[in-house]
VOPAGU-2260 file (C-alpha; in pm, 1 decimal, decimal comma):
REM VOPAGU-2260
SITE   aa  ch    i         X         Y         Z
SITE  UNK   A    0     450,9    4338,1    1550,5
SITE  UNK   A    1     149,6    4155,5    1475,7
SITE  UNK   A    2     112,9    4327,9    1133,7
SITE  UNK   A    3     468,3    4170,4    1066,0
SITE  UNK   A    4     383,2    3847,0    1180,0
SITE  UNK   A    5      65,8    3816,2     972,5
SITE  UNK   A    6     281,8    3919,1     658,5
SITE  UNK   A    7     568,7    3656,2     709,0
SITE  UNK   A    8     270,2    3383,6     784,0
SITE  UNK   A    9     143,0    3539,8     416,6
SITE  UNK   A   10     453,4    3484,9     230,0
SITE  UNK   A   11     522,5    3195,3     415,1
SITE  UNK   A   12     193,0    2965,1     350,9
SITE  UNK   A   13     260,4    2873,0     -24,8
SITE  UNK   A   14     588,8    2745,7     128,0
SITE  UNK   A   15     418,0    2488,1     372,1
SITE  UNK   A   16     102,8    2414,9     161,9
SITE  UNK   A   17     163,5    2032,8      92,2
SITE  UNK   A   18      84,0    1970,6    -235,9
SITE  UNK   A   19    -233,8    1784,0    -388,4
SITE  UNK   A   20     -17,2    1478,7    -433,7
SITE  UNK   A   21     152,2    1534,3     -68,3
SITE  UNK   A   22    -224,3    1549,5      31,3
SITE  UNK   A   23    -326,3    1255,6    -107,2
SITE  UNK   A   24     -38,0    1040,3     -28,2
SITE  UNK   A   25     -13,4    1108,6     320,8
SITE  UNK   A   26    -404,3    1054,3     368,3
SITE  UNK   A   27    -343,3     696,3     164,9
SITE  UNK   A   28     -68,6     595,9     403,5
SITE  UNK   A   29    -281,5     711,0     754,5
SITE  UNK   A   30    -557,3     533,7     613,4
SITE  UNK   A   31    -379,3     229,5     634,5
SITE  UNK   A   32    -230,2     242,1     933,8
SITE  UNK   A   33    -260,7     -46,7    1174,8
SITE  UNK   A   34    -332,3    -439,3    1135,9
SITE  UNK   A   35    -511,3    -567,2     836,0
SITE  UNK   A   36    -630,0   -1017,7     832,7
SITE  UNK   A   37    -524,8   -1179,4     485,2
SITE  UNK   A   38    -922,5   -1295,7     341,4
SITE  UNK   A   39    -777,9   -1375,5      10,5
SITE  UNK   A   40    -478,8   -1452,2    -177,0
SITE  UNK   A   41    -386,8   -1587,5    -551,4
SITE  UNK   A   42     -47,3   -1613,7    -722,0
SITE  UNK   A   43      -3,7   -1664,9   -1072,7
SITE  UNK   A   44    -385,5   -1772,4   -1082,7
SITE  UNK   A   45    -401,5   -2027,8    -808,7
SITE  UNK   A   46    -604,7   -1930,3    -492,3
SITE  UNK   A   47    -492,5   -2033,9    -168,3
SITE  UNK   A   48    -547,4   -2327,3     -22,3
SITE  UNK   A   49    -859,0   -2300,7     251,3
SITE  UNK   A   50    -761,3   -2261,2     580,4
SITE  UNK   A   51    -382,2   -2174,2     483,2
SITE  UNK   A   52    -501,3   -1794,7     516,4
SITE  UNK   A   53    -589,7   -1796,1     884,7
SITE  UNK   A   54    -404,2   -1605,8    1105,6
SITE  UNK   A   55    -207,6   -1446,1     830,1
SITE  UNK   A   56    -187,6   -1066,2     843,5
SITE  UNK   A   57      -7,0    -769,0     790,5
SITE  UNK   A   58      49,4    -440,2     978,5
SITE  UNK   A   59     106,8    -101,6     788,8
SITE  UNK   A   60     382,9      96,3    1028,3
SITE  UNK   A   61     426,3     424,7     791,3
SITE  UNK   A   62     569,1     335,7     456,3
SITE  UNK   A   63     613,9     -14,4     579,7
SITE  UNK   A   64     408,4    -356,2     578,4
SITE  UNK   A   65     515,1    -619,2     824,9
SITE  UNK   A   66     420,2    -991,7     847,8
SITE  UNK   A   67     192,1   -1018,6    1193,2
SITE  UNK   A   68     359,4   -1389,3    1182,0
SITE  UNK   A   69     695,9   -1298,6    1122,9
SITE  UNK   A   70     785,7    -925,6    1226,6
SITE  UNK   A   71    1177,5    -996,0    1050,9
SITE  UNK   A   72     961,6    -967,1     736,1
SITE  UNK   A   73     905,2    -638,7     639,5
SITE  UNK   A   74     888,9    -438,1     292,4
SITE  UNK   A   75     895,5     -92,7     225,7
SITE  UNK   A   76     646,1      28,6      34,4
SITE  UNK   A   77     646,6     347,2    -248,6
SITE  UNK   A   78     341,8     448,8    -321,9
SITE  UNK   A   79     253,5     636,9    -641,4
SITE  UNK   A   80    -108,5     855,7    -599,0
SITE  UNK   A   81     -57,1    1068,0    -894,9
SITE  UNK   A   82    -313,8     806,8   -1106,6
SITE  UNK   A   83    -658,6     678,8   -1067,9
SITE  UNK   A   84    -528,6     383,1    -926,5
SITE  UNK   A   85    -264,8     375,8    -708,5
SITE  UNK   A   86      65,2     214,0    -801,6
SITE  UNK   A   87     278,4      31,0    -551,6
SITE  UNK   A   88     644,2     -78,6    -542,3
SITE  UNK   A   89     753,5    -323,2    -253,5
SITE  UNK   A   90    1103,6    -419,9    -186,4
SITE  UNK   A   91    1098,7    -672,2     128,9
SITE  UNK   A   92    1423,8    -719,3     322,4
SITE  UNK   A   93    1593,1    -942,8     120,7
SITE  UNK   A   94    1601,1    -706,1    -156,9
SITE  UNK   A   95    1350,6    -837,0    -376,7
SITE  UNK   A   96    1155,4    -511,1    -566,7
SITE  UNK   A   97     786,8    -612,6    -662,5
SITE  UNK   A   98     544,9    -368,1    -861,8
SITE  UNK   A   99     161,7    -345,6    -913,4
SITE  UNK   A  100    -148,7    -139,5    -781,2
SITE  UNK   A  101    -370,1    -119,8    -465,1
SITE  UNK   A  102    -654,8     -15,8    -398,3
SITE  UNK   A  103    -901,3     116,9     -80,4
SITE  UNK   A  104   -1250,2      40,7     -91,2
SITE  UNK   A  105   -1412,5      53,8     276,2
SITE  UNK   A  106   -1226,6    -215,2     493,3
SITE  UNK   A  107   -1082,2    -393,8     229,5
SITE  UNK   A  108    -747,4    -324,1      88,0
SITE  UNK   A  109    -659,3    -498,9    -266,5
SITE  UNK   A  110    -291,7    -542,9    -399,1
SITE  UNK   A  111    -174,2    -653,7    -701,9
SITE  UNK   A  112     180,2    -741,5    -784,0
SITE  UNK   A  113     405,0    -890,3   -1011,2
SITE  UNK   A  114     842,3    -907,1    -981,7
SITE  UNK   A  115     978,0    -616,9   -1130,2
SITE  UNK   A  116    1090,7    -652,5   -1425,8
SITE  UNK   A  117     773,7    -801,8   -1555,4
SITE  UNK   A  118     475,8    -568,1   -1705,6
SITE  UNK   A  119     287,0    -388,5   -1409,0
SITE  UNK   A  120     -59,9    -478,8   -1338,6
SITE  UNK   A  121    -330,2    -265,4   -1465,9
SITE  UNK   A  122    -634,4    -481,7   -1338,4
SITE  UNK   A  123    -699,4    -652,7   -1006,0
SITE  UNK   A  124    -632,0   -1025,1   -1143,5
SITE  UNK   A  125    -378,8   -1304,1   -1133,0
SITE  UNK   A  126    -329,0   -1525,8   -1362,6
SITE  UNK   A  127     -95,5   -1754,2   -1498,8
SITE  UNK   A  128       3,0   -1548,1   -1745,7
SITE  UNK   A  129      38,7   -1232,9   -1534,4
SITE  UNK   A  130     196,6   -1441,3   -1264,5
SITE  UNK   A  131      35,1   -1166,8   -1026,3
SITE  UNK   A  132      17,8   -1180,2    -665,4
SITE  UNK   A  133    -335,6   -1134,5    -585,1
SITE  UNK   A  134    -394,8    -984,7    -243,7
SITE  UNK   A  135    -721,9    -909,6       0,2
SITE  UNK   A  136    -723,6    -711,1     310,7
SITE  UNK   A  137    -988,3    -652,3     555,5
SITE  UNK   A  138    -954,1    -484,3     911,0
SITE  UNK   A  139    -994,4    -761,9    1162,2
SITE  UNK   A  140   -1234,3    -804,9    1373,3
SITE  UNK   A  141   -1278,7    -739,6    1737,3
């Protein structure tokens, strides 16, 4: 009996190995998890106003971000791992698709995103050319 069960578990494994990209993907998601404070925010090359950031936040519930401020607003996210940089495509409730790229380094979180349609980000900047969203995230503090 326990021969057989050791065999099946042998065949079996290759069958629920996730795969690198499975791997990666579901460690990207976990590792945002949870609430994350706007610090900084640009669209189309103009930075926020001072003090228009505070309180603003988002919280990462699986594949979804929310607005701390305004739970109705939500946006699912797809996340693409299989490059360097990660590429994102957000489509909030009102059916409006964004693209771009994010990025993880420590507790920040950086997002970049334009409308779809328009040519994808490849670098961290907005401008008024790129009419990117610009986007910081850092963990907030207790």
């Amino acid at each position: 009996m326990f021969r057989a069960l050791c065999v099946g578990l042998l065949i079996a494994a290759p069958a629920l190995a996730e795969s690198k990209d499975e791997y990666v993907m579901r460690k990207t998601l976990e590792s945002l998890q949870g609430n994350w404070g706007v610090t900084n925010m640009a669209v189309a090359g103009m930075p926020a106003a001072p003090g228009s950031l505070r309180g603003m936040g988002y919280r990462f519930d699986d594949d979804r971000m929310i607005q701390t401020q305004q739970p109705e607003e939500a946006a699912r996210l797809l996340i693409d791992v299989s490059g360097s940089v990660p590429k994102v495509e957000f489509t909030d409730r009102h059916g409006i698709n964004m693209v771009g790229i994010m990025q993880r380094v420590g507790d920040k979180v950086y997002m970049c995103l334009v409308e779809a349609g328009n040519a994808p980000p490849t670098t961290f900047t907005s401008s008024t050319d790129n009419k990117a969203v610009l986007i910081e995230l850092s963990r907030p503090r207790p």
